[in-house]
C-alpha positions in Angstrom: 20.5 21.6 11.2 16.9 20.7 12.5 14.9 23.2 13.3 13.5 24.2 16.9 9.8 23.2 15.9 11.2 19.4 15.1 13.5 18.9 17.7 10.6 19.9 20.0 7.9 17.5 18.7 10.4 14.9 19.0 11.4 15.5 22.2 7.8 15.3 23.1 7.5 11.9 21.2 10.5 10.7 23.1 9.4 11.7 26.7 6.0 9.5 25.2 7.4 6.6 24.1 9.7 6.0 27.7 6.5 6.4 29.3 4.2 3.3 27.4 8.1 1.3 26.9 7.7 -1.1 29.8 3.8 -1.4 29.8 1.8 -4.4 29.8 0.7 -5.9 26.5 -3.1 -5.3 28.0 -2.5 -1.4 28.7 -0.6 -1.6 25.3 -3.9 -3.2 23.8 -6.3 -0.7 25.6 -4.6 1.9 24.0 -4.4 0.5 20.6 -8.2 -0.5 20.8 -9.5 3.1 22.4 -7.6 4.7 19.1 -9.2 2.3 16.3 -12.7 2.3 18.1 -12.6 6.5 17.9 -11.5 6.5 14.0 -13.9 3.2 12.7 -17.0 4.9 14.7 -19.2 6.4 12.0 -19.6 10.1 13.0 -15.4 10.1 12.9 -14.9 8.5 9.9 -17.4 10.0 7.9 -15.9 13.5 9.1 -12.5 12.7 8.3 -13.6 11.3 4.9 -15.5 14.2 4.2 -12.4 16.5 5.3 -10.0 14.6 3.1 -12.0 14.9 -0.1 -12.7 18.8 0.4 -9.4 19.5 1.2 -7.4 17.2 -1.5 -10.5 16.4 -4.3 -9.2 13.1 -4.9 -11.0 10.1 -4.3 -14.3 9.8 -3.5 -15.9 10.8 -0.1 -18.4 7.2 0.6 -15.4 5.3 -1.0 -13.0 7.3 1.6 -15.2 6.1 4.3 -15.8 3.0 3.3 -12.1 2.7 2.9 -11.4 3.7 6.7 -13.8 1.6 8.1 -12.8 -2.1 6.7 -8.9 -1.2 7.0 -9.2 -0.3 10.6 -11.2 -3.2 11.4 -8.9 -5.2 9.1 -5.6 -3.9 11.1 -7.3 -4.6 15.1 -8.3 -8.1 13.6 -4.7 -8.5 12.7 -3.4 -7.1 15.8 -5.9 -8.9 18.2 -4.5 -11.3 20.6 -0.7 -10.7 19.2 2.3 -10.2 21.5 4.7 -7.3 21.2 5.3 -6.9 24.9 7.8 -9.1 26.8 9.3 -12.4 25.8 7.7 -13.7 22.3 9.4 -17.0 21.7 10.9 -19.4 24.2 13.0 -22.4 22.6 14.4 -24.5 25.2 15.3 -27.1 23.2 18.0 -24.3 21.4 18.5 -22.6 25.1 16.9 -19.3 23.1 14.5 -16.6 24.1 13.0 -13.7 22.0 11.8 -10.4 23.9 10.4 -7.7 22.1 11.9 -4.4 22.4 10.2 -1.0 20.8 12.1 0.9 18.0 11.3 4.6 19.8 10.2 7.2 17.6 8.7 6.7 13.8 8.6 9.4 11.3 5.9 9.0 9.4 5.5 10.5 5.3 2.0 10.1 4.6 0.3 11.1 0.8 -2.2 13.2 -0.3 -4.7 9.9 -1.5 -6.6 8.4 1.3 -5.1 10.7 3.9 -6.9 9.8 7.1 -6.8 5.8 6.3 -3.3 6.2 5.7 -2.6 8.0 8.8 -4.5 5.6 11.3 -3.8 2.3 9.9 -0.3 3.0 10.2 -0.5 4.5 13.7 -2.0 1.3 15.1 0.8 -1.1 14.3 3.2 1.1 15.9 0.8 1.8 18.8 0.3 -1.8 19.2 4.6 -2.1 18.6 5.2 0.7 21.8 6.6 3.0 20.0 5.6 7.2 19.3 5.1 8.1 15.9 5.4 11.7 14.3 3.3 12.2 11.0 4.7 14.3 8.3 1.9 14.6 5.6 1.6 15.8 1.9 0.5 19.5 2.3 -2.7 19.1 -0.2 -4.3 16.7 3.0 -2.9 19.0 6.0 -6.2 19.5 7.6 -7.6 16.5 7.2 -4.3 14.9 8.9 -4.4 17.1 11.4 -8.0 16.1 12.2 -7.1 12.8 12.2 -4.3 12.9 14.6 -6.6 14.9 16.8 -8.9 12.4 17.3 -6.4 9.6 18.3 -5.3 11.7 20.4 -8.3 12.4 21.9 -8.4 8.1 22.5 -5.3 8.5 24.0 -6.3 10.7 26.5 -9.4 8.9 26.9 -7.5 5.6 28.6 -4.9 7.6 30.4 -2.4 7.2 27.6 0.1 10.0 26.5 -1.3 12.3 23.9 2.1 12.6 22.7 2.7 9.2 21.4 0.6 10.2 17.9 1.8 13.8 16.5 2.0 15.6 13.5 4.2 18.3 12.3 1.8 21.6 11.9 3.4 23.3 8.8 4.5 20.6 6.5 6.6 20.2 3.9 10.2 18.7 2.0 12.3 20.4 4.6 10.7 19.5 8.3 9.8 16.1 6.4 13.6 15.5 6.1 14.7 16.8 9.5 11.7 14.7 11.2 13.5 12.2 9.4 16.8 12.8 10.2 15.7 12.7 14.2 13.6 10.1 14.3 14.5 6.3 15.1 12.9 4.5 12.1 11.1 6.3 8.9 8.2 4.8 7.3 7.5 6.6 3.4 4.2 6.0 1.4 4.1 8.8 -1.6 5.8 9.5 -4.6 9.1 8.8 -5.4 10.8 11.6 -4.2 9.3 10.9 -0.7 10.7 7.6 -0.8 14.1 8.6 -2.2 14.8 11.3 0.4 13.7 9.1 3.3 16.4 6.2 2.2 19.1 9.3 1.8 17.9 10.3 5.4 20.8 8.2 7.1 18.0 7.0 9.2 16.9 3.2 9.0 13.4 3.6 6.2 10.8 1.6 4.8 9.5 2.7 1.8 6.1 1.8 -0.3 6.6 1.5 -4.0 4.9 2.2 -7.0 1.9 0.2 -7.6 -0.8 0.4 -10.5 -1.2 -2.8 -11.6 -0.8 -4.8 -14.5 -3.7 -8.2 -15.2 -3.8 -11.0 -17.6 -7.1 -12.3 -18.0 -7.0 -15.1 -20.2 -9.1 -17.3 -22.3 -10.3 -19.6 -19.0 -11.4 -17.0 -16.8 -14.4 -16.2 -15.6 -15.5 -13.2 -17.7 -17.9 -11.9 -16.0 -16.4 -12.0 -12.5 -12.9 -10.9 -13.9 -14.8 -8.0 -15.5 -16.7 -6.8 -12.2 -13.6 -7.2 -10.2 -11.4 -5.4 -12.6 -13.9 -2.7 -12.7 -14.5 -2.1 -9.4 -11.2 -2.2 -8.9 -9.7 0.4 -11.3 -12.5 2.7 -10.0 -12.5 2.6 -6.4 -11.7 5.9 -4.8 -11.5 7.2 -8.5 -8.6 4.8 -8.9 -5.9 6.4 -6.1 -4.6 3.7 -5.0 -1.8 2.2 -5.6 -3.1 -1.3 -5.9 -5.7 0.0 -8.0 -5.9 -2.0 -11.5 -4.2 0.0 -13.8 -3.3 -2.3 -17.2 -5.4 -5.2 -18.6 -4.2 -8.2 -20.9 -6.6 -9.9 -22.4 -6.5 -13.3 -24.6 -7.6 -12.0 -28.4 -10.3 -14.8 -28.2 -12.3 -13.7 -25.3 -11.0 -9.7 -25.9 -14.7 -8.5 -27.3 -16.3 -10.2 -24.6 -14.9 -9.1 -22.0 -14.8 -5.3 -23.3 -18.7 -6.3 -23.4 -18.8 -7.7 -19.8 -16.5 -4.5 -18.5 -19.2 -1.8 -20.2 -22.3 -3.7 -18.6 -20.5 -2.7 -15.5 -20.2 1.0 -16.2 -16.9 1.0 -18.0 -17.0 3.2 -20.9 -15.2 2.0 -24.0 -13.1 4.9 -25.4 -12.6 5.0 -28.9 -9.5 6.1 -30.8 -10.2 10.2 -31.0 -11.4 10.0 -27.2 -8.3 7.8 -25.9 -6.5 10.7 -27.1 -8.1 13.4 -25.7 -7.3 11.3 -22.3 -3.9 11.3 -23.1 -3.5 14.6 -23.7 -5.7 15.5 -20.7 -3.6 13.8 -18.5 -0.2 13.6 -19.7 0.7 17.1 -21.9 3.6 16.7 -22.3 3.3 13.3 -23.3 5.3 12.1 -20.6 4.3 14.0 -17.0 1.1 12.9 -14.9 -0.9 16.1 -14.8 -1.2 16.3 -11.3 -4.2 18.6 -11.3 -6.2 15.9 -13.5 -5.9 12.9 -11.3 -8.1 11.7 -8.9 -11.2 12.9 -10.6 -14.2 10.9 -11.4 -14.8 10.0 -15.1 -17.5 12.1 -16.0 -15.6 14.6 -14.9 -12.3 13.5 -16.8 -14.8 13.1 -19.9 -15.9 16.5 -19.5 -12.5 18.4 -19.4 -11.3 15.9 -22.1 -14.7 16.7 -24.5 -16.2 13.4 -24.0 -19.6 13.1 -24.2 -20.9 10.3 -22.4 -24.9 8.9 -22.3 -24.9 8.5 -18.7 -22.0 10.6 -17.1 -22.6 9.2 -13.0 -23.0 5.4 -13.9 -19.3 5.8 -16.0 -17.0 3.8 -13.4 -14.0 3.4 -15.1 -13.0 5.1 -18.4 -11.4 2.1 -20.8 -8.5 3.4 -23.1 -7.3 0.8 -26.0 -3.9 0.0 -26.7 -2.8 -1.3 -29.7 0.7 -2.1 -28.7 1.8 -3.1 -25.1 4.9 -3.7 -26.5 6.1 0.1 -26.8 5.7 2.1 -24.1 4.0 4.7 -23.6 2.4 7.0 -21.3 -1.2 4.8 -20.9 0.6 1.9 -19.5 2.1 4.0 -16.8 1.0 5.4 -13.6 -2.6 6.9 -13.4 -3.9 8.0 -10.6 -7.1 8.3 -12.5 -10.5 5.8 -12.8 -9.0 5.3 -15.9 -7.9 1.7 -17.5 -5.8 0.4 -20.4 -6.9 -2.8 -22.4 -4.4 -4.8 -24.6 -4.6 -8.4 -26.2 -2.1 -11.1 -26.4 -2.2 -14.4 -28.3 -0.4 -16.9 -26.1 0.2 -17.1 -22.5 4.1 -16.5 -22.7 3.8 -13.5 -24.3 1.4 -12.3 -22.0 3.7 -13.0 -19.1 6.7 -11.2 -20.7 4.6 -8.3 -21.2 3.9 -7.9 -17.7 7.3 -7.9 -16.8 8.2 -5.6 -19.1 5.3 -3.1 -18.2 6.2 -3.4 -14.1 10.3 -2.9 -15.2 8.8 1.3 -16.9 6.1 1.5 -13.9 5.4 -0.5 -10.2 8.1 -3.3 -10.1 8.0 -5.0 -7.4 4.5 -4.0 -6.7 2.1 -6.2 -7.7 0.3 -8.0 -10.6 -2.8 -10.2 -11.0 -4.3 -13.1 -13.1 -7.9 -14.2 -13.9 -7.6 -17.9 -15.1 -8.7 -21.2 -14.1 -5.5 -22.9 -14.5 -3.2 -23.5 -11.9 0.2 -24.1 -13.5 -0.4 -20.6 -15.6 -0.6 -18.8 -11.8 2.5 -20.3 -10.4 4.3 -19.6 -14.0 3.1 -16.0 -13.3 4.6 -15.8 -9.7 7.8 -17.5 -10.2 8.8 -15.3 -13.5 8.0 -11.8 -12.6 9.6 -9.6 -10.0 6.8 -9.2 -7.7 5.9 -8.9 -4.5 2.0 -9.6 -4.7 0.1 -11.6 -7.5 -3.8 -11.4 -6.8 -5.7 -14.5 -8.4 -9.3 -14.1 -9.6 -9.4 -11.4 -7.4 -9.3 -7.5 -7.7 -5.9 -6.6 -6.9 -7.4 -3.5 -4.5 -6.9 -7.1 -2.0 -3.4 -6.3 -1.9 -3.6 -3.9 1.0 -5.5 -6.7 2.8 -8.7 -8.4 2.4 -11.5 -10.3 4.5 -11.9 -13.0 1.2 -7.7 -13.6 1.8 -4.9 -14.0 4.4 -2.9 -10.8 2.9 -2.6 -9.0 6.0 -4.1 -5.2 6.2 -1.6 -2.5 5.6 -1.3 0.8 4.3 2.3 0.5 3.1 2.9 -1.7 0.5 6.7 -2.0 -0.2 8.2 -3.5 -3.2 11.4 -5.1 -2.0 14.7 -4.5 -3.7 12.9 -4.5 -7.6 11.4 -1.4 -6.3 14.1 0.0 -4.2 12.6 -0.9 -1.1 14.2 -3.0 1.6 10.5 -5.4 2.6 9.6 -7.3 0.2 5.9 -7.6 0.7 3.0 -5.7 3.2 4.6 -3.7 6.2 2.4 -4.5 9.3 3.7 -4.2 13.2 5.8 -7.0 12.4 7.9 -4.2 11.1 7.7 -2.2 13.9 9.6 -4.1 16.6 13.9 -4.5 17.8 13.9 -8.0 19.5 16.7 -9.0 22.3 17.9 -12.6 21.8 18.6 -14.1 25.4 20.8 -17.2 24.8 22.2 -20.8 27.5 24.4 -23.4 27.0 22.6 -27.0 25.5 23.8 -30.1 24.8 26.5 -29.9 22.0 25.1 -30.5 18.9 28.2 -30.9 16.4 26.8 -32.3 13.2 27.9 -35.5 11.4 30.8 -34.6 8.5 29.2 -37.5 6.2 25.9 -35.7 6.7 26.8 -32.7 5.2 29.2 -33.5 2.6 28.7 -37.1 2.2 26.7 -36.6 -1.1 29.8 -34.1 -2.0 32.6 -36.3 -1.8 30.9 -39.2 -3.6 30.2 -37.1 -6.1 33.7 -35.7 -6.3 35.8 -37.8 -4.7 39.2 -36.5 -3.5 
C-alpha cells in the first residue's frame, strides 16, 4: 500500500516529466545549465556544505565544498553538447535509427556522506535525460537535502521549467523510501547495503552503487613520494567518506619503511601497536560492527576518543594502522568510513595481486582497486585478474568518481557490476538515464558466406 504523501509527490513528478518529454534538447540544456549554475555558485555551495556538515558531522565542510564544486562542473562538462533529445544515431547503411525516449520518474536513495553533491550530481543527468526525479535521503542529512532540492528548484523556476521535476520526500525514511520505490519508473540507490538490497527487491528496474573502500599495491618501482601524497590525500579527503576513498595499502617489503616515511611527511601518523588497538576498538566494539557514531570524524578527533596523543593534532591527515597479516581478515581491512588507513607488505607481485582479490571478495568487490608502479605488464595483470570495475594507476583512487587528470566520467554512483550485486558494471552517468526507440527499413540482403563462418570449423573438423 503506498501511502497518500507518495502517491502525491509522484503524481506531481509525473504531471512534470509529460510537460519537459517532447522539449527541445536546447530548453532541455537551459534547464540543466540554470540548475548546475545555482548549486556550483559559491554562496550556494558553501551553504549547502556548511548545512550538510552541521546536520550529519561527517566529512569536512571546505572538503564538502570543494567536493560540490569540481563534480558539478565535472557532470555539465560531461553533459555539454550531448544529445538526449530526438534521433541520436542514424545508420543508413543498416536502414537503423536511434531516438531517445525518457524513462519518466526516478526514485532517488541518496546517503548521509556528501549529501548535497550526491543529490545534484545525480539530478543533472536525469535533468539533462528528461526525466523527473524524487529524492529519498538518509534521515541524518534531511535538511541539508532539503536545501538542496530547494535551490534547484529555485533554477527551475528561474527558466520557466517545472518546479516539480526535482522533489524530495519531506519525512524520510525505510518505509516511503520503498513505496517511492515501488511507484517510481527507474530506482537509483547509493548507501549502505540495505538501501541497495531493498531497492533491487522493489520490483522496480534499480541501479545500485556498491561498496567501495579501496584496496592499493604500491610496489617496489613506484614513485614513493607521489604514491605517498596521493594515497594520503586520498584516504583523508572529506575525513575519508567516500567510497572511493583509499582504504588498504600493500606495500613491497623493500620500499615498506620508506614509504611509511614519505606517508608521515605528509601528515599521516604512524600508529603503533597499543594505538592501532585502541582504533580498533574505537571503531569496531564488537570487533566486527562499524561504530556508526565514530565515523566520519577527523583524526585528531578519532585520537582523542581512542586516547591518542598526537604532537600536532590539526596537521594529522590520515591515521595509519599496521597490519601484520593481510591474509586473515579482519575488521581493519574492511569498510572505514574513517581518515583512517591500513598498511601491509608483500614480497612478490603475485602475492600482492591475490591479496587484493581476496580483500575486495570480504569488502568492495566490484568496486575498485589501484596500483602505483612503473611497469606496465604488472597494471594490465592487475586489471585482467581481479573482479573490478575501476583500477586507478598512479593516481589516488578518489579519481574514480571522475577526474579532470582522466577520461573516467563524473558520477556520484559508482556501481559495481554483478561482483557486487549490481547490474552496471562501471560509473552511472545519463547514459543510464535514457529508453531508446529503434526505427528499422529494409537494405540490401546481406546473407553471409557459409565458408566464412565455418570454413576454419570444418577444416578443422571435417565431417
Amino acid at each position: 500500500m503506498i501511502s497518500e504523501v507518495v502517491q502525491e509527490t509522484v503524481r506531481r513528478a509525473r504531471a512534470a516529466q509529460s510537460e519537459v518529454a517532447f522539449w527541445s534538447q536546447e530548453r532541455v540544456d537551459e534547464a540543466v545549465v540554470a540548475v548546475g549554475w545555482h548549486c556550483y555558485r559559491e554562496d550556494n555551495a558553501r551553504q549547502l556544505a556548511t548545512l550538510g556538515h552541521e546536520e550529519t558531522r561527517l566529512g569536512d565542510p571546505e572538503h564538502l565544498y570543494l567536493m560540490q564544486r569540481r563534480r558539478v562542473l565535472g557532470v555539465l562538462r560531461d553533459l555539454h553538447g550531448v544529445r538526449t533529445v530526438g534521433l541520436v544515431e542514424d545508420l543508413p547503411e543498416l536502414g537503423l535509427q536511434r531516438i531517445a525516449k525518457p524513462l519518466g520518474v526516478i526514485a532517488a536513495a541518496s546517503p548521509a556522506t556528501a549529501p548535497s553533491p550526491g543529490i545534484v550530481c545525480n539530478a543533472l543527468p536525469m535533468l539533462k535525460t528528461r526525466n523527473a526525479v524524487v529524492f529519498s535521503p538518509n534521515p541524518r542529512a534531511r535538511s541539508a537535502s532539503l536545501a538542496t532540492v530547494g535551490i534547484m528548484r529555485a533554477a527551475l523556476a528561474a527558466v520557466g521549467a517545472p518546479v516539480d521535476l526535482v522533489q524530495c520526500l519531506e519525512e524520510p525514511g525505510r518505509a516511503q523510501a520503498e513505496e517511492l520505490m515501488a511507484a517510481a519508473d527507474y530506482v537509483v540507490a547509493v548507501g549502505g547495503a540495505g538501501t541497495v538490497r531493498r531497492a533491487y527487491l522493489s520490483g522496480t528496474p534499480a541501479i545500485g552503487a556498491g561498496v567501495g573502500n579501496a584496496t592499493v599495491i604500491v610496489d617496489e618501482t613506484a614513485d614513493l613520494a607521489s604514491a605517498a601524497e596521493l594515497i594520503a590525500s586520498g584516504a583523508g579527503f572529506n575525513n575519508g567518506t567516500s567510497c572511493s576513498s583509499e582504504s588498504n595499502v600493500l606495500v613491497h617489503h623493500e620500499v615498506a619503511d620508506r614509504f611509511r616515511a614519505e606517508l608521515a611527511g605528509r601528515g599521516a601518523h604512524l600508529c603503533d601497536d597499543g594505538e592501532a588497538r585502541a582504533l580498533r576498538t574505537l571503531l569496531w566494539p564488537d570487533d566486527r560492527t562499524l561504530n556508526r557514531d565514530a565515523i566520519g570524524r577527523t583524526p585528531a578527533e578519532l585520537a582523542r576518543e581512542a586516547g591518542i596523543r598526537l604532537e600536532e593534532p590539526d596537521k594529522v591527515t590520515v591515521l595509519v594502522l599496521p597490519c601484520a597479516d593481510p591474509e586473515r581478515d579482519s575488521p581493519v581491512l574492511r569498510e572505514k568510513i574513517s581518515p583512517l588507513l591500513t598498511v601491509a607488505t608483500y614480497r612478490d607481485f603475485d602475492e600482492a595481486v591475490r591479496l587484493v582479490g581476496s580483500i575486495l571478495h570480504r569488502c568492495g568487490r566490484g568496486h575498485s582497486c589501484g596500483i602505483h608502479s612503473s611497469r606496465d605488464d604488472r597494471v594490465r595483470r592487475l586489471a585482467e585478474q581481479i573482479e573490478t570495475c575501476r583500477v586507478a594507476v598512479n593516481q589516488s583512487t578518489m579519481s574514480n568518481t571522475g577526474s579532470f587528470d582522466n577520461g573516467v566520467p563524473f558520477t556520484t554512483t559508482l556501481s559495481s557490476g554483478s561482483w557486487g550485486g549490481g547490474s552496471v558494471s562501471g560509473n552511472v552517468t545519463w547514459r543510464h538515464f535514457l529508453n531508446h526507440t529503434t526505427v528499422s527499413r529494409p537494405i540490401a540482403p546481406a546473407v553471409p558466406d557459409e565458408r566464412m563462418i565455418f570454413g576454419a570449423h570444418w577444416e578443422r573438423y571435417p565431417a
